[in-house]
PLY file of the C-alpha trace (Angstrom):
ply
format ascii 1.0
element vertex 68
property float x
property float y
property float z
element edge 67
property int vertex1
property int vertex2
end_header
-16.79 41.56 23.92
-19.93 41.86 21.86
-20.31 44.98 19.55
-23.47 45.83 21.13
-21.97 45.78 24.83
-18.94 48.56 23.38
-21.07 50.67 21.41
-23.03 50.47 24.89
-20.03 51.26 26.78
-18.61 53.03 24.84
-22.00 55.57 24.00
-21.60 55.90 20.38
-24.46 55.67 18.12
-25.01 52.64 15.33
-24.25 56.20 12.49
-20.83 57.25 14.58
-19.45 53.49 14.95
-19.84 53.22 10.98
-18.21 56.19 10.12
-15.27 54.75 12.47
-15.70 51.55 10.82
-16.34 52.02 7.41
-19.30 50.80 6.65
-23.24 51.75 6.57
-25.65 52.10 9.65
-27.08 49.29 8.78
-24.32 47.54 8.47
-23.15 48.13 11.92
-26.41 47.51 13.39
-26.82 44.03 11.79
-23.28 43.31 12.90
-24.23 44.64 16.46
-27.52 42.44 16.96
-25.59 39.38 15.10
-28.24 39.32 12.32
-24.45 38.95 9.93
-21.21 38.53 10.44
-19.12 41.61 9.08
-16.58 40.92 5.68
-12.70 40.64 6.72
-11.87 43.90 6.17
-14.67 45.35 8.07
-13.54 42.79 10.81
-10.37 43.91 10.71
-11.87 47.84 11.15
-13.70 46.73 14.10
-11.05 44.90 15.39
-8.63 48.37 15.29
-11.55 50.47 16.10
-12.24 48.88 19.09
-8.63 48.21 20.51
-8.86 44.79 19.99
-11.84 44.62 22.25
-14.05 43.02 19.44
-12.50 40.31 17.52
-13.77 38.16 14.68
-14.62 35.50 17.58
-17.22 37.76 19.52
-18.59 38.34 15.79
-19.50 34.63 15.49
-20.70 34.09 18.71
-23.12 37.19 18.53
-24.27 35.72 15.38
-24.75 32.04 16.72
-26.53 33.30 19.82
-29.10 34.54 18.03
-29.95 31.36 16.24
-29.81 29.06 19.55
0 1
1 2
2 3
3 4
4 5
5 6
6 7
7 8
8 9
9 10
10 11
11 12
12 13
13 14
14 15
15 16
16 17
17 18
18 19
19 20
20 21
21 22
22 23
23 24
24 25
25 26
26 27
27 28
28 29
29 30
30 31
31 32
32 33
33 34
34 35
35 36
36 37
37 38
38 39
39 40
40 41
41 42
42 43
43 44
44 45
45 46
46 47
47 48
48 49
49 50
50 51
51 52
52 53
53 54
54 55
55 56
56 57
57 58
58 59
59 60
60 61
61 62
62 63
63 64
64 65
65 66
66 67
């Protein structure tokens, strides 16, 4: 599942996922529109954040849809 889609779903703002996460609003909102691909450990946050809903694999393809 994309970022975007649980932070959707899930109706938290880019400013409440981070401070789940770890990391800045920006951050989280360049990981969410697949502008970058978040650092291990901020993968890893995600990852445990979400339930395992968001992987590093949904990471990557957010970020290579936006360059197709």
């Amino acid at each position: 599942m994309r970022l975007a889609d649980w932070l959707k779903d899930e109706k938290l703002s880019y400013a409440a996922a981070a401070r789940a996460f770890g990391c800045s609003r920006p951050a989280c909102y360049y990981y969410a529109i697949g502008r970058t691909i978040p650092g291990a450990q901020f993968t890893e946050n995600i990852r445990r954040s979400t339930g395992g809903q968001v992987t590093a694999d949904d990471h990557h393809a957010a970020y290579w849809a936006v360059r197709s």
